[in-house]
Wavefront OBJ file of the C-alpha trace (Angstrom):
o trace
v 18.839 1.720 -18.951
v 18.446 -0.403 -16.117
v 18.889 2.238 -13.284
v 16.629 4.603 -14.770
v 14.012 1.705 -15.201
v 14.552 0.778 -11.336
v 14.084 4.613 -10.381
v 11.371 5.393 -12.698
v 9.348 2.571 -10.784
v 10.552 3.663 -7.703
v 9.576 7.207 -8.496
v 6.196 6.275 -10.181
v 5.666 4.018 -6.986
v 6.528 6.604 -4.550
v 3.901 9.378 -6.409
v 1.164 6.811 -6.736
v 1.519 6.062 -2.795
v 1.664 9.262 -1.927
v -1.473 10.328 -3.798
v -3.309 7.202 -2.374
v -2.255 8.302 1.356
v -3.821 12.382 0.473
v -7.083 10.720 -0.848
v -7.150 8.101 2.481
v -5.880 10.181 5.146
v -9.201 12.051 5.885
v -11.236 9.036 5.986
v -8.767 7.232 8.038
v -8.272 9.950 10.382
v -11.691 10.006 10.640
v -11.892 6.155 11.510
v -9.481 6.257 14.130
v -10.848 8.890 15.925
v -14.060 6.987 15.916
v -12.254 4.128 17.535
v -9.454 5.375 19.175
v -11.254 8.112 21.189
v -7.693 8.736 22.832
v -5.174 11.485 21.136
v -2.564 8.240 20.312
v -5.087 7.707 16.982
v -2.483 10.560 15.503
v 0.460 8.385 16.074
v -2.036 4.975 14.259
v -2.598 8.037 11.394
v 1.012 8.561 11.076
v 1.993 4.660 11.108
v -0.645 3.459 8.230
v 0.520 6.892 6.188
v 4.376 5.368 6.611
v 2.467 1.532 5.915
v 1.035 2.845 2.650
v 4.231 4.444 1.471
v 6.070 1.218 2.164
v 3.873 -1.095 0.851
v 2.926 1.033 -2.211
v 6.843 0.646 -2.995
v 7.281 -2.293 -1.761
v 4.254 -3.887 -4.501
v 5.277 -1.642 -7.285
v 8.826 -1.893 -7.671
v 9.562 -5.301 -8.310
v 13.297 -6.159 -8.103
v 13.181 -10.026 -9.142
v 10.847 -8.961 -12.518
v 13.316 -6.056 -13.567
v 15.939 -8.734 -12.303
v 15.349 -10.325 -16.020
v 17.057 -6.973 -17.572
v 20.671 -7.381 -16.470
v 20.755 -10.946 -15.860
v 19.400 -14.120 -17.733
v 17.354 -16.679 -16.207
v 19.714 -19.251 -14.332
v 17.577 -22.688 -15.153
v 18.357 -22.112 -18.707
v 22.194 -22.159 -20.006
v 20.949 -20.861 -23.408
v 18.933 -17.451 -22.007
v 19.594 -14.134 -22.667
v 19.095 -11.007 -20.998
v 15.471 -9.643 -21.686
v 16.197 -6.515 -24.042
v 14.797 -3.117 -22.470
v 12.555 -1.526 -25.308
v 10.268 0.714 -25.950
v 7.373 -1.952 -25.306
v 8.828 -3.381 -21.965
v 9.066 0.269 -20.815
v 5.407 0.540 -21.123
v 4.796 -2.563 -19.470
v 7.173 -1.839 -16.780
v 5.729 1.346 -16.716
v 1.762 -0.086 -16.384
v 2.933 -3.255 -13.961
v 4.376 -0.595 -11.540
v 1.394 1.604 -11.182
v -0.979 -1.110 -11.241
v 0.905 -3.193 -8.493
v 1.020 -0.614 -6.482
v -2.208 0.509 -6.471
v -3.053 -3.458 -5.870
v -0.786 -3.915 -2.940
v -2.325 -0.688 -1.205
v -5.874 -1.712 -2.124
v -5.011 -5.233 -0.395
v -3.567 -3.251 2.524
v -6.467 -0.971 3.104
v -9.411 -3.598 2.756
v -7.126 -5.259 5.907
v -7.395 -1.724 7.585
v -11.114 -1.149 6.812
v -11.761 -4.902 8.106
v -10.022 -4.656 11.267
v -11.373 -1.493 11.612
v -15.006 -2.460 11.068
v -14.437 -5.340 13.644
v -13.472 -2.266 16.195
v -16.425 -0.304 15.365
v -18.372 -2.971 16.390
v -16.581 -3.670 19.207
v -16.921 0.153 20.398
v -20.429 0.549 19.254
v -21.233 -2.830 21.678
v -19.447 -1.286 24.938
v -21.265 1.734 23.988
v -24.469 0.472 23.660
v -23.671 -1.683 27.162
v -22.946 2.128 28.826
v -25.846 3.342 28.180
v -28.019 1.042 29.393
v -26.131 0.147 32.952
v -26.103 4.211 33.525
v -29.970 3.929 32.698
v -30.692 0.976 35.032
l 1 2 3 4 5 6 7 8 9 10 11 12 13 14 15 16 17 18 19 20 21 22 23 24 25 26 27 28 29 30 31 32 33 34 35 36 37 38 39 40 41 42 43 44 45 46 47 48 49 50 51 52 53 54 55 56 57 58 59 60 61 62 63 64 65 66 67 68 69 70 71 72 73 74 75 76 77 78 79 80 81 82 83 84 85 86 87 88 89 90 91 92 93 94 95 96 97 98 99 100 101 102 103 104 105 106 107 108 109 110 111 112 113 114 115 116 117 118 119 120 121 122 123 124 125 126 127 128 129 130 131 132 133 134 135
């Protein structure tokens, strides 16, 4: 039970990061070639898709929580090994998609911060241009 818990998550991980990067990528794409007016923004595009995937898994499958299922907890001599039911398949089920969707949300607001700070940045020297080609 315990290997097809730890490749469920890893499954369910891996499909909820990959449907995350298909709903980003157009937006993203579309950020970096606001920024990055050079063709390298397709190599940034490529990176965060790879970032999301790893991070998505990363956050979702949680190897120290589904730790608890094969061995018990080492502080206490009297523990037992968490029993796999029904229930905790659920749970494991619910914690998986919901930290991954958490650990790419905290990812992206990074992404959407730093790239905010850019835009900024670009829209300044822009704004600079224009006015010392008009002077």
């Amino acid at each position: 039970m315990f290997f097809t818990l730890l490749v469920v998550t890893f499954v369910l991980s891996l499909l909820v990061s990959a449907i995350l990067v298909r709903v980003f990528s157009q937006p993203v794409e579309r950020i970096l070639k606001r920024i990055i007016a050079d063709a390298i923004h397709d190599a940034w595009l490529k990176y965060l898709k790879f970032a999301i995937c790893v991070v998505g898994v990363s956050s979702g499958v949680r190897i120290h929580e589904i730790e608890r299922y094969i061995t018990p907890a080492r502080y206490d001599k009297e523990a037992r090994i968490v029993e796999l039911t029904t229930e905790r398949w659920v749970l494991e089920v619910y914690r998986t998609i919901i930290e991954t969707l958490q650990g790419i949300a905290w990812l992206l607001l990074v992404f959407f911060v730093f790239a905010l700070i850019a835009y900024v940045v670009v829209r300044v020297f822009e704004m600079r241009g224009g006015k010392e080609s008009k002077g």
